[in-house]
N, C-alpha and C positions, 0 to 999 in steps of 0.2 A: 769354135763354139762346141764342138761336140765333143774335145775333148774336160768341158770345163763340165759340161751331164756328165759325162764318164767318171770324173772323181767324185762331183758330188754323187752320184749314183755308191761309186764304193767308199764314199763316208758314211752313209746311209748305210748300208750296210755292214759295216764295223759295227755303229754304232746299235746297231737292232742285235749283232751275234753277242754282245757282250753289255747287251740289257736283260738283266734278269730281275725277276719279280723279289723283292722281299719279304718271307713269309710275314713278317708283322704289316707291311703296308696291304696285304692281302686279308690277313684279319680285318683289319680297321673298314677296307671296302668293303666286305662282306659283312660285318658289321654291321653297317651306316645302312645297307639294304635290307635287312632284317628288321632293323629297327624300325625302318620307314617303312617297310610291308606290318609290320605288327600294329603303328601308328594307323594305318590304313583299315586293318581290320578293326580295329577297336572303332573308330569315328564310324568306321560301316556299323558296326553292331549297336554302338549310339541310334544312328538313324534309325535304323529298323524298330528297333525298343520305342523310341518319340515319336512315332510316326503309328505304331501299333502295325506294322504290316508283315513281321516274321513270326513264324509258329515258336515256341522255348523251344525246340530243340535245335533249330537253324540260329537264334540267336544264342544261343552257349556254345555252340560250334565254334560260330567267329568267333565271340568272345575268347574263347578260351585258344586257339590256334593264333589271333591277333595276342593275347600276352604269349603265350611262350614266344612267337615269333620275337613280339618286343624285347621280354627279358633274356633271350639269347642273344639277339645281337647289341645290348647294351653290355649284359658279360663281355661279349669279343669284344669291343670296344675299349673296355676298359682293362682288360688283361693285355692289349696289345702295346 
């Protein structure tokens, strides 16, 4: 038994030294978080606005950090 851990252990290991990241599948994740952080801010700035409980300077914040977030990570996305 311990030598069947043993290999699997340096299969595992083979396989983690010679995984490397692909800049483009690196794009695309970073991306897809950007994009969902932007979607985030925007639905928060929604509420506050519908709700009347942000001052305009706290809702232009979000707003406007929620789109750039969005429309950067939808460019990465689609450039990658």
């Amino acid at each position: 038994m311990d030598s069947n851990v043993g290999s699997f252990i340096d299969r595992c290991a083979k396989c983690i030294i010679f995984f490397t990241f692909d800049p483009m599948d690196l794009k695309k994740i970073f991306g897809t978080v950007l994009t969902l952080l932007g979607i985030g801010g925007l639905i928060y700035t929604a509420v506050l606005f519908a709700n009347d409980s942000g001052t305009t300077k706290m809702l232009m914040v979000y707003g406007i950090l929620g789109a750039i977030f969005f429309f950067s990570g939808v460019g990465l996305v689609r450039k990658a």
